[in-house]
C-alpha positions in Angstrom: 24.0 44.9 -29.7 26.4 43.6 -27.5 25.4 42.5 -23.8 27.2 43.3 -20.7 28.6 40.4 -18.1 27.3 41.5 -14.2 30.9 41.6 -12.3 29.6 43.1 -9.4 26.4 41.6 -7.5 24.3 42.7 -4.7 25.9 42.7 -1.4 23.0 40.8 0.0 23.3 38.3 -3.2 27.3 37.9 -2.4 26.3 37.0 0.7 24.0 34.6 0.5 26.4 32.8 -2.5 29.0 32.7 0.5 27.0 31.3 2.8 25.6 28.6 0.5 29.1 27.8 -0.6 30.4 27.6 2.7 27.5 25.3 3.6 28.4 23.0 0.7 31.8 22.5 1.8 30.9 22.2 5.0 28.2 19.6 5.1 28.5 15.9 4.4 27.3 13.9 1.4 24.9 11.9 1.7 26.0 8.1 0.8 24.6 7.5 -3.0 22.3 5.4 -4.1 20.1 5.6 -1.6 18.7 1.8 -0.8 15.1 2.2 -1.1 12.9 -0.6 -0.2 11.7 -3.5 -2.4 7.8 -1.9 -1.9 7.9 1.7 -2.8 4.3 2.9 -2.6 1.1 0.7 -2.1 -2.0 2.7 -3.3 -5.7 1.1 -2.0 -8.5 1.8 -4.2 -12.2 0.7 -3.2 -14.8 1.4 -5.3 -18.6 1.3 -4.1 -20.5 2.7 -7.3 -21.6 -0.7 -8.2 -20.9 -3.3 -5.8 -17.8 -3.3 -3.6 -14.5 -3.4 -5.7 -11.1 -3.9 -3.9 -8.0 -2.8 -5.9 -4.4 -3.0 -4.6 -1.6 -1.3 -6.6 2.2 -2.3 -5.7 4.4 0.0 -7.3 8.2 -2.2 -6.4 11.8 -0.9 -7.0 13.0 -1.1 -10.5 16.9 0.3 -12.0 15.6 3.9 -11.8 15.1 5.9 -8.8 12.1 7.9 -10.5 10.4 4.7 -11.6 8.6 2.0 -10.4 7.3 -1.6 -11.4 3.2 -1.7 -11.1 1.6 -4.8 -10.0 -1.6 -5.0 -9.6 -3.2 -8.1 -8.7 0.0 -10.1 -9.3 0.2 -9.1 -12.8 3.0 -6.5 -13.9 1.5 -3.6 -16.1 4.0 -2.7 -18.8 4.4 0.3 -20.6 5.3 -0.4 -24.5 7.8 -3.1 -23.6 9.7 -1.5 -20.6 8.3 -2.8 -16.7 9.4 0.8 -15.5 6.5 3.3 -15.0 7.0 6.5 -13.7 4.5 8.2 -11.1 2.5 10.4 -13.3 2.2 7.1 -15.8 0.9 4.8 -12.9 -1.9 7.3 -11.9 -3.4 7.6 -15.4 -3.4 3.9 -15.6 -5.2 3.8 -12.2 -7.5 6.6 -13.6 -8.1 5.1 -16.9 -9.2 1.8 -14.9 -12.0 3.5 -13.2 -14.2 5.2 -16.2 -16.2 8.0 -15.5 -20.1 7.1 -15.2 -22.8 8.8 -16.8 -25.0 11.1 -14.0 -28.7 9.7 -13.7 -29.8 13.3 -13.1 
């Protein structure tokens, strides 16, 4: 069975690939990398289940743009032996710091 290459798309297809090319060439790039700040995100946690608990997570720049380095409480957390965390990473560390608690029901 062989398959068949499309030569001819929709008009309204065409169309819209023309005026997304034509936008592209167009528009300006945007100046790469982008300088992001030294603090990226600061997450606030406060806990009143058993006595008031503060936390404060930094998450800082690090050499990726989709990572960060989190601090909390002055100490860097490290996954394995890497500083860099990504976002998903940092909020199952801040989930897995605050257990769940049995009901009393």
């Amino acid at each position: 069975m062989s398959y068949r290459k499309r030569t001819k798309g929709s008009k309204k297809y065409n169309a819209m690939r023309a005026a997304r090319l034509r936008q592209i060439a167009e528009g300006t790039a945007p100046d790469y990398p982008i300088d992001l700040p030294e603090l990226r995100r600061r997450i606030t946690i406060e806990d009143f289940d058993f006595g008031y608990v503060k936390e404060v997570v930094e998450l800082r720049k690090s050499n990726r743009i989709d990572s960060y380095r989190m601090i909390v409480d002055g100490t860097v957390i490290k996954r394995g032996d890497t500083e860099r965390i990504g976002w998903a990473r940092a909020l199952e560390k801040i989930r897995m710091a605050f257990p769940r608690v049995k009901s009393l029901r």
